[in-house]
C-alpha positions in Angstrom: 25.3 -10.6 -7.8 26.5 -12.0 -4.6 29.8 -9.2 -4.2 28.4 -7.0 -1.4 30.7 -4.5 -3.2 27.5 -4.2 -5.8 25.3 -3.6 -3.0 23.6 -0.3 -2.9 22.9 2.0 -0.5 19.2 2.6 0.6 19.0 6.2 -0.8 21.5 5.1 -3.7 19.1 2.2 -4.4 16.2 4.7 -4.4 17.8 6.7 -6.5 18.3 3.3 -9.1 14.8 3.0 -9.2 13.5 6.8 -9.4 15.8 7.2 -12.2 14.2 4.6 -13.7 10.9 5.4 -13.1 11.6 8.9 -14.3 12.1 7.6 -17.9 9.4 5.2 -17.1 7.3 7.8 -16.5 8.4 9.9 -19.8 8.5 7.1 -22.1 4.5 6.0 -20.9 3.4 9.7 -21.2 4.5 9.6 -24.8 2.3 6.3 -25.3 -0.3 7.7 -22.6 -1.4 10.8 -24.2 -2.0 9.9 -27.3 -3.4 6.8 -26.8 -6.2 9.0 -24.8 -6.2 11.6 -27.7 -7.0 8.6 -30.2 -9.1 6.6 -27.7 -11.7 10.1 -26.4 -13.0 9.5 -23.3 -15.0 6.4 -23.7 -12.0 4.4 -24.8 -10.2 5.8 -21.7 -12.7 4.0 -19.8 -12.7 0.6 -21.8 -9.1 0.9 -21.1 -8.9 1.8 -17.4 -11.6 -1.0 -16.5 -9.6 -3.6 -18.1 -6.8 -2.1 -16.2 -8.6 -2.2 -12.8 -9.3 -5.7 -13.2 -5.9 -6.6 -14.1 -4.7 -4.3 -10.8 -6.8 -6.8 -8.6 -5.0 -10.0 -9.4 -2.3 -8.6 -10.0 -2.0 -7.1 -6.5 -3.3 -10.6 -5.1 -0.6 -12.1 -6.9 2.3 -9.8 -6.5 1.6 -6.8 -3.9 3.0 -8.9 -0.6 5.3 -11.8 -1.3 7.9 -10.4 -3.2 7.9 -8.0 -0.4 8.7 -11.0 1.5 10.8 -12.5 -0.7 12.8 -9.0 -1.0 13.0 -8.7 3.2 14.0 -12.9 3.8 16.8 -12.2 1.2 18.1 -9.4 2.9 18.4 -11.1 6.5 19.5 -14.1 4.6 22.4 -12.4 3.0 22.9 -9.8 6.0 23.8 -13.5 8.4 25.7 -15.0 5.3 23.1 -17.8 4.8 23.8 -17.7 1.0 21.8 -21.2 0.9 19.0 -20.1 2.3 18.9 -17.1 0.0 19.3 -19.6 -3.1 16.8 -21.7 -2.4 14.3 -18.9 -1.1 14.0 -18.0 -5.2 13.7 -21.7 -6.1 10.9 -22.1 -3.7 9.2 -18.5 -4.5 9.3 -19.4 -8.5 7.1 -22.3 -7.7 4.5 -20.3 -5.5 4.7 -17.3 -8.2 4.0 -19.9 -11.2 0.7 -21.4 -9.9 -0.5 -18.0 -8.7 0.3 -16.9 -12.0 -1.4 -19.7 -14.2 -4.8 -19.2 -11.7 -5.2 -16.0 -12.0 -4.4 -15.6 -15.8 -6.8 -18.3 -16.8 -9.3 -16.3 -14.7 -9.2 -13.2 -16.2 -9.0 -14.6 -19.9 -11.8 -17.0 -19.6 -14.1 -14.5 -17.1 -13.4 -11.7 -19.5 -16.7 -10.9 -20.7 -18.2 -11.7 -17.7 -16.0 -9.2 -15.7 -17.1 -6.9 -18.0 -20.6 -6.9 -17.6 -19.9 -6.7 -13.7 -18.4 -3.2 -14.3 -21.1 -2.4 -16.8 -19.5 -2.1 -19.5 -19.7 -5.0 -22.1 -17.1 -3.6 -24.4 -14.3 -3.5 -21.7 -14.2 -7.2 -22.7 -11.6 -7.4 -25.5 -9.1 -5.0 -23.5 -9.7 -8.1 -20.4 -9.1 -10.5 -22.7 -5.7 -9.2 -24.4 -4.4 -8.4 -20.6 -4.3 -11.6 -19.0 -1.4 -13.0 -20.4 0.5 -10.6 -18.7 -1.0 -11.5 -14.9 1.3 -14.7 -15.6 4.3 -12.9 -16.8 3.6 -10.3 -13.6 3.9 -13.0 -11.2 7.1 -14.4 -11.9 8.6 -10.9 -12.8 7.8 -9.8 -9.5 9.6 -12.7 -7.6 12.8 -11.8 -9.3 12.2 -8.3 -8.5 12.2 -9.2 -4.8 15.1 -11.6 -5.1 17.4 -9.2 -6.6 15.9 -6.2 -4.3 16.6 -7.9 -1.5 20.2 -8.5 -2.5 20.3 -4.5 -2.5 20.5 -4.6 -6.3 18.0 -2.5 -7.7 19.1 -2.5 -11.6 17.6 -5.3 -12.9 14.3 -4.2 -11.9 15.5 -0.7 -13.5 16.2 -2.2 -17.0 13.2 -4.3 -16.7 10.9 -1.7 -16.0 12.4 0.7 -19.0 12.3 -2.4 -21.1 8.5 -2.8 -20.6 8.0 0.5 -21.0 9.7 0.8 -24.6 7.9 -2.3 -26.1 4.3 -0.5 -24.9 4.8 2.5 -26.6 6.6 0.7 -29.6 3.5 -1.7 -29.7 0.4 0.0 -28.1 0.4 3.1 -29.4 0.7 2.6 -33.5 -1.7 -0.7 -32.8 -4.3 1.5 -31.4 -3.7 4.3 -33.8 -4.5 1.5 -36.7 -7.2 0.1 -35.2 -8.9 2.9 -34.5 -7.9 5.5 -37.6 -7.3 2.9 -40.3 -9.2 -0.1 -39.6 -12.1 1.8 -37.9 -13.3 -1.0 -35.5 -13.8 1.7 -32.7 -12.7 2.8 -29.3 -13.5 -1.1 -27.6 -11.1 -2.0 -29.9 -8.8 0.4 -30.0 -8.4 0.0 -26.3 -7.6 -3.8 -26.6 -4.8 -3.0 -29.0 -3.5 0.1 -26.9 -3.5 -2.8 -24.3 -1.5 -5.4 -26.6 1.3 -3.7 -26.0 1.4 -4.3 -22.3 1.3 -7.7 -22.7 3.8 -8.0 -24.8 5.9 -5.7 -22.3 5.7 -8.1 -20.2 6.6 -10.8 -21.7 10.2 -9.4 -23.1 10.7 -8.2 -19.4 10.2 -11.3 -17.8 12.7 -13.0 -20.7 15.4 -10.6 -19.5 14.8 -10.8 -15.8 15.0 -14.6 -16.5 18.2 -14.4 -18.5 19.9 -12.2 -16.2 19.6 -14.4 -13.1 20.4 -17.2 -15.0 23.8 -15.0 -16.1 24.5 -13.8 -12.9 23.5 -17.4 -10.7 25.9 -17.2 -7.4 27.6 -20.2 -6.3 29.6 -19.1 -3.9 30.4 -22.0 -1.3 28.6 -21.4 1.9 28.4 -23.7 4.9 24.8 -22.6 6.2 21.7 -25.4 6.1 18.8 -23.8 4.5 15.3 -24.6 6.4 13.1 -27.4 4.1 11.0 -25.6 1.6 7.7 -26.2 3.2 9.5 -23.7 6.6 11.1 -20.8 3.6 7.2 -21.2 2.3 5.4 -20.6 5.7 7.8 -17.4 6.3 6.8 -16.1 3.0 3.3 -16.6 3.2 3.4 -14.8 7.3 5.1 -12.0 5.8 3.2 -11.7 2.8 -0.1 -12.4 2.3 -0.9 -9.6 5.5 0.8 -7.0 3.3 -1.2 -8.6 0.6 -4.2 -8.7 2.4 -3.7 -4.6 3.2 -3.2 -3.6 -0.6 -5.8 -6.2 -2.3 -8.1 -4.9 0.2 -7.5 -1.2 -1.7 -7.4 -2.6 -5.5 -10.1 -4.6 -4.6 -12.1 -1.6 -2.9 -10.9 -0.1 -6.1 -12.9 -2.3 -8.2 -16.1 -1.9 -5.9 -15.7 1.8 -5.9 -15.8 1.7 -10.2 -18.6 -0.2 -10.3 -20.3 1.4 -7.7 -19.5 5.0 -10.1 -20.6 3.6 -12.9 -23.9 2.4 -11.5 -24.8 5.0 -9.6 -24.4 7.3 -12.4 -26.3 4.9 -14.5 -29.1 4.9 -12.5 -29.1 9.4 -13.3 -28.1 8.9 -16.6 -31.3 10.5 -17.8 -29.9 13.8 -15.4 -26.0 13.7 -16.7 -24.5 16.0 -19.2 -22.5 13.2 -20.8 -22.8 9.1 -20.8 -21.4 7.3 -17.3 -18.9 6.0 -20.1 -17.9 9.6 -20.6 -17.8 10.8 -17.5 -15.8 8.0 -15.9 -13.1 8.5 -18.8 -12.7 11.9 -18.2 -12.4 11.2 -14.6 -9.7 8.9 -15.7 -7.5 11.3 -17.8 -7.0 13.4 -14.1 -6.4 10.1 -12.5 -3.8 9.0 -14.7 -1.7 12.7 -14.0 -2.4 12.0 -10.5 -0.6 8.3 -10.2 2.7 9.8 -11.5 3.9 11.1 -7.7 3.0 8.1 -6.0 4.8 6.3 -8.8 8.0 8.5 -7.4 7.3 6.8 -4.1 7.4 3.3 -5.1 11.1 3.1 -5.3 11.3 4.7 -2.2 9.4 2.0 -0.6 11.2 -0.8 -2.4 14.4 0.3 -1.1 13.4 0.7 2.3 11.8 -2.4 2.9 14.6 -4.6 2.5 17.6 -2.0 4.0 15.4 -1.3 7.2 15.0 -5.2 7.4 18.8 -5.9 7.3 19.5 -3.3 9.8 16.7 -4.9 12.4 18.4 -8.0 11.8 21.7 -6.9 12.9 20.0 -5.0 15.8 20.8 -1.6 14.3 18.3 0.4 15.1 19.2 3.9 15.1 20.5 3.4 11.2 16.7 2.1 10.9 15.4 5.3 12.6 17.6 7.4 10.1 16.6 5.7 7.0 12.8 5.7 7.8 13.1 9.4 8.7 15.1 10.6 5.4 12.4 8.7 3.4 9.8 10.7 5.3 11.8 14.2 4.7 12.2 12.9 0.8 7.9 12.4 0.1 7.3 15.1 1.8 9.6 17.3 0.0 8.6 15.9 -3.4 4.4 15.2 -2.9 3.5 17.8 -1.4 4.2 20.2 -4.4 3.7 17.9 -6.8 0.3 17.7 -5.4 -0.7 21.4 -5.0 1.4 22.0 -8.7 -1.9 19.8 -10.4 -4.5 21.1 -8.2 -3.5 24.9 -9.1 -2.5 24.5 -12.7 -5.3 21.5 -13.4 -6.6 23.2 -16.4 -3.9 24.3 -18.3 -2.4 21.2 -17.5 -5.2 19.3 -19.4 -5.5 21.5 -22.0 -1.7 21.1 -22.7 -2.0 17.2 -22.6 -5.1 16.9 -24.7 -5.2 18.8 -27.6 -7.4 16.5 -29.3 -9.9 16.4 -26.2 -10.3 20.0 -25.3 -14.2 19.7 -23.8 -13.0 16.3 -22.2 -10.1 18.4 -20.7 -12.4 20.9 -19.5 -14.6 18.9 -17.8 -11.8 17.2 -15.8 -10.0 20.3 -14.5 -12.5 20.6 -11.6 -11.9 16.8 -10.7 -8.1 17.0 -10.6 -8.1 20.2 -8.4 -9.3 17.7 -5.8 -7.5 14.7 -7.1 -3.9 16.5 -7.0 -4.6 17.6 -2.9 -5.6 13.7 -2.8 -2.3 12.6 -4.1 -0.5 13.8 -1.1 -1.6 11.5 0.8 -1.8 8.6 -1.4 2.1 9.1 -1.5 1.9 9.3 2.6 -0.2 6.3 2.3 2.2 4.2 0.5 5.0 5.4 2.5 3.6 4.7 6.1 2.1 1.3 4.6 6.2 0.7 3.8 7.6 1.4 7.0 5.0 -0.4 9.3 5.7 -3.4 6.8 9.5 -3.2 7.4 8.5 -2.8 11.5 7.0 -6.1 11.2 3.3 -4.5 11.5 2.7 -5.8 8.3 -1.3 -6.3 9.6 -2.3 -2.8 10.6 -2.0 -1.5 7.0 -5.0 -4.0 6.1 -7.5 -2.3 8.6 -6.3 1.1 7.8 -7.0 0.7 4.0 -10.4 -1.0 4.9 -11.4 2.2 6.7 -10.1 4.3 4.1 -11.9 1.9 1.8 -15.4 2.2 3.4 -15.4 5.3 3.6 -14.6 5.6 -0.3 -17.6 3.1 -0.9 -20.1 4.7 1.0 -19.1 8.5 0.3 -19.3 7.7 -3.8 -22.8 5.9 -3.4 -24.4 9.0 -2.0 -22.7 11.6 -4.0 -21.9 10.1 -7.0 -25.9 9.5 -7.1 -26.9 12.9 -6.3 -27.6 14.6 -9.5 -26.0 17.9 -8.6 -22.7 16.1 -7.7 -22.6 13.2 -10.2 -19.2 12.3 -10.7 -18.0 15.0 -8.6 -17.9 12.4 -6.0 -15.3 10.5 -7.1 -12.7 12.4 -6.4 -13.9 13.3 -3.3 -14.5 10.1 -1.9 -11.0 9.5 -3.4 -9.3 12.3 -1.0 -11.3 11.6 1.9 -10.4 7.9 1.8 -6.8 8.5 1.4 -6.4 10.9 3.8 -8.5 8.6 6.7 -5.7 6.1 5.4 -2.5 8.6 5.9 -3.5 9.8 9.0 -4.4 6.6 10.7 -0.9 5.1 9.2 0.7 8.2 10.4 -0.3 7.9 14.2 0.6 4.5 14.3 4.1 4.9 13.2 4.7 7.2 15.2 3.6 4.6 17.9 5.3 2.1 17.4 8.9 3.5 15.9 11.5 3.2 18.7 12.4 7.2 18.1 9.3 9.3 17.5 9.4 10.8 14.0 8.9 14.3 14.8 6.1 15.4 12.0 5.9 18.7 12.9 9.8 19.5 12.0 9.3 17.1 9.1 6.4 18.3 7.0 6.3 21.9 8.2 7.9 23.8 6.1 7.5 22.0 3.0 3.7 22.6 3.4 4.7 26.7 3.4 7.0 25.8 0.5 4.7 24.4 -1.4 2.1 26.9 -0.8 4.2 29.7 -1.7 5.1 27.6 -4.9 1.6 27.4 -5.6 0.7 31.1 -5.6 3.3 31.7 -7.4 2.4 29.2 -10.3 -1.2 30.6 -10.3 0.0 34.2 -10.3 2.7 33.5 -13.3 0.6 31.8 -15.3 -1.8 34.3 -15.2 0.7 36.6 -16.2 1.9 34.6 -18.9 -1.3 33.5 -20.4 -2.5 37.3 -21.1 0.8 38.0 -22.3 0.7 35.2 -25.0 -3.0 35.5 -25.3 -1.5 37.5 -28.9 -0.3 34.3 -30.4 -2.2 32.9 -33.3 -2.8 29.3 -31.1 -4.6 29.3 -28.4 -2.9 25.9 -27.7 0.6 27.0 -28.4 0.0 30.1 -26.0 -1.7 28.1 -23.2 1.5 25.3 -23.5 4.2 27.9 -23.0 2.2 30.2 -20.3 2.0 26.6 -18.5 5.5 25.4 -18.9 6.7 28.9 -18.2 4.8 28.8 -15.1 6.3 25.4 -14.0 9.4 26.1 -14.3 9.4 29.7 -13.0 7.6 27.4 -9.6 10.2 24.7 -10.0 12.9 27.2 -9.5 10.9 29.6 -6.3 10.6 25.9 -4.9 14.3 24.9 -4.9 15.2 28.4 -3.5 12.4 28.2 -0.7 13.4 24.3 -0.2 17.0 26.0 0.4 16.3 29.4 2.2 14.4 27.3 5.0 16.7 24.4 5.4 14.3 21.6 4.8 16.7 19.3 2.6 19.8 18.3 5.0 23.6 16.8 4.3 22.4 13.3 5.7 20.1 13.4 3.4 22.0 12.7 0.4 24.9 11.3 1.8 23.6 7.8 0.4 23.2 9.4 -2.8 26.3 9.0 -5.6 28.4 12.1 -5.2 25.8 13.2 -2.5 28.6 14.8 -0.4 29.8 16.9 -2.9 26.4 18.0 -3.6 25.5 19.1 0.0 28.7 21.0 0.0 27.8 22.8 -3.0 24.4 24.1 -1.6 26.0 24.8 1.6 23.6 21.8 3.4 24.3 20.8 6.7 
């Protein structure tokens, strides 16, 4: 763990991790979607309040200090204070176990409680199987950092596919027997969907255990490491800022459900549906629309601690070209992905929820807006990284309160406006995000020492992507009349939609090509990078 010849390179590490997320990403779609087919729509919401409460601590917990952890590692081992490093992680565990054991208790023994806050009684059970796993999050997450930092991204790779695996291998068939065989209902078919995570968790944070115990350096080193009390007050200055800037979203988060849910309780007598119903749907679009940003997370991770170790050895122009090719990277991959679920919202639906066609229906309008918003949450997580690894870890926390804010008080007055309902929450959503992006935006471009130039940067994929998107419409338009013959209208709605993906996929590679927006530098951190570039002629 210590050979610097293991180290990756920030777009190699990037790479570690998107690969990871990738089948991440796969695997949970296979435990996702039918878990919201078996759930309907007021399970999903059962489900995604337990989840939002969980998100709050867990971002309390875990959203800052391992950041810190992952950036004092990396100047740590960049000056060869392997000492220091060491007994950064023996420190950290400590701080990461009593977070861990607070928070935990709170959620298991405030469970119904938190519940009835949000309105909904029968999220309970789902609160109460979660908390477990706030612990087993906590000290996850500090090994996470530690190895990060090290520039070693594969541990938190297997980890993550690890957790991933025992979900669906758990989750899913306890849900399915809860709900189909046992017939307790949705309240509890959500807590057993959710039993799975927890478990997740738990055999994740036993190999992340076992693996630093394996691979413990003790390599001799002649550097004093500051007392514990000093590695604690550098983790906690670095931190609990960055903390501060994403608990201020999850918590806003949190505000911004109950605020949904009350306000369309207090029109129920006006809705269509129950606010239990029309929050879930909301939900299904929300869970299509946290895949991009997902993309970015690795991203992020790598950055953080590879920009820090190049500020510590003064290199600043290698800093400048690493926060620029992760700019060039989200922009080439959000910005489709974005306008790809705004265009192709309802087919998308309709292909993912066979079992909940009207529940589909009725969220196609909300993800046209949420898949524009997920642009700039992938901006927003982005910028939030690099002023972080800039040492502006504060002006994230104001930016996300004003994105915040505006969230809170948009959704009061349109969520309660009968005509709007829960219209409102996804455009409160996009508004918010994009008062966040553009605020972050401006001020890294202040404060980086060589201006990112935006223009050149987001330019042209913005006319890739709209191109892509016409094209998507137009061919599945063409493809849905001519399957429109089949004997499913499911069958013939899934193939005129993946037909029309991949026909967009493929415009968008030649567009991304024909207008030079993906360069050699780009991928020259990536394994066999170079031979790529040469092989679509990149320069």
């Amino acid at each position: 763990m210590a050979n610097q010849g293991k180290k990756q390179s920030f777009l190699g590490g990037a790479a570690t991790l998107a690969g990871a997320v990738a089948v991440v990403k796969l695997i949970g779609a296979v435990y996702r979607l039918p878990v919201n087919n078996i759930l309907s729509a007021e399970g999903k919401t059962y489900f995604n309040i337990a989840y939002n409460v969980y998100n709050v601590l867990l971002t309390i917990s875990t959203a800052g200090l391992p950041l810190a952890i992952s950036r004092l590692t990396s100047q740590a081992q960049a000056l060869g204070h392997l000492n220091e490093r060491r007994k950064l992680l023996r420190t950290a565990i400590w701080l990461f176990f009593g977070l861990g054991v607070v928070l935990s208790a709170l959620m298991m023994f405030g469970s119904t409680q938190l519940a009835q806050l949000m309105h909904q009684p029968n999220a309970a059970p789902s609160i109460l199987v979660l908390s477990p796993a706030v612990f087993c999050m906590c000290l996850l997450a500090c090994m996470r950092g530690y190895t990060q930092g090290q520039g070693n991204m594969k541990p938190t790779a297997v980890s993550q596919v690890l957790e991933v695996l025992f979900k669906l291998g758990i989750g899913l068939p306890a849900a399915w027997y809860v709900v189909r065989s046992l017939h307790l209902g949705v309240d509890y078919g959500a807590a057993a969907a959710i039993l799975g995570v927890t478990v997740s968790e738990v055999i994740a944070l036993g190999f992340m255990g076992l693996y630093l115990f394996r691979n413990r350096d003790t390599t001799p080193s002649d550097d004093v490491p500051p007392p514990a009390g000093t590695l604690m007050r550098q983790v906690l200055s670095i931190g609990v800022p960055i903390t501060l800037s994403n608990s201020a979203m999850s918590i806003i988060t949190l505000l911004d459900t109950q605020i949904v849910l009350s306000r369309l309780d207090s029109i129920s007598a006006q809705l269509p549906s129950s606010p239990a119903v029309l929050y879930g749907q909301y939900g299904l679009g929300t869970d299509l629309v946290n895949l991009p940003p997902s993309f970015v997370f690795p991203v992020t991770m790598s950055l953080i601690p590879f920009v820090a170790a190049a500020l510590a050895r003064q290199e600043h122009a290698r800093a400048n070209r690493v926060v620029s090719s992760a700019l060039r990277l989200i922009a080439l991959l959000a910005i489709p992905a974005g306008i790809g679920l705004s265009v192709l919202s309802e087919p998308i639906l309709l292909l993912l929820y066979p079992a909940q066609p009207q529940d589909a229906l009725a969220c196609a309008p909300l993800l046209r807006v949420q898949g524009v918003a997920c642009i700039f949450i992938c901006l927003m997580n982005l910028t939030n990284a690099i002023l972080q690894s800039y040492g502006r870890e504060k002006l994230p926390i104001w930016t996300m309160i004003a994105g915040g804010v505006t969230k809170i008080v948009m959704n009061y007055f349109l969520v309660g406006n009968p005509e709007i309902n829960i219209m409102g929450a996804p455009i409160s959503t996009l508004c918010c995000y994009l008062v966040i992006a553009g605020l972050n935006l401006s001020f890294v471009w202040k404060y980086s020492p060589e201006k990112p130039r935006y223009l050149q940067i987001f330019a042209k994929p913005v006319i890739a992507s709209l191109l892509m998107g016409v094209s998507a419409w137009a061919f599945y338009g063409i493809f849905s009349r001519a399957l429109s013959g089949l004997g499913s209208a499911y069958l013939g709605n899934a193939a005129a939609t993946m037909g029309a993906i991949v026909c967009a996929v493929v415009i968008y590679g030649v567009l991304v090509l024909a207008l030079r927006i993906l360069r050699a530098e780009d991928l020259e951190s990536v394994p066999h990078g170079a031979k790529l570039a040469e092989i679509l002629h990149l320069k």
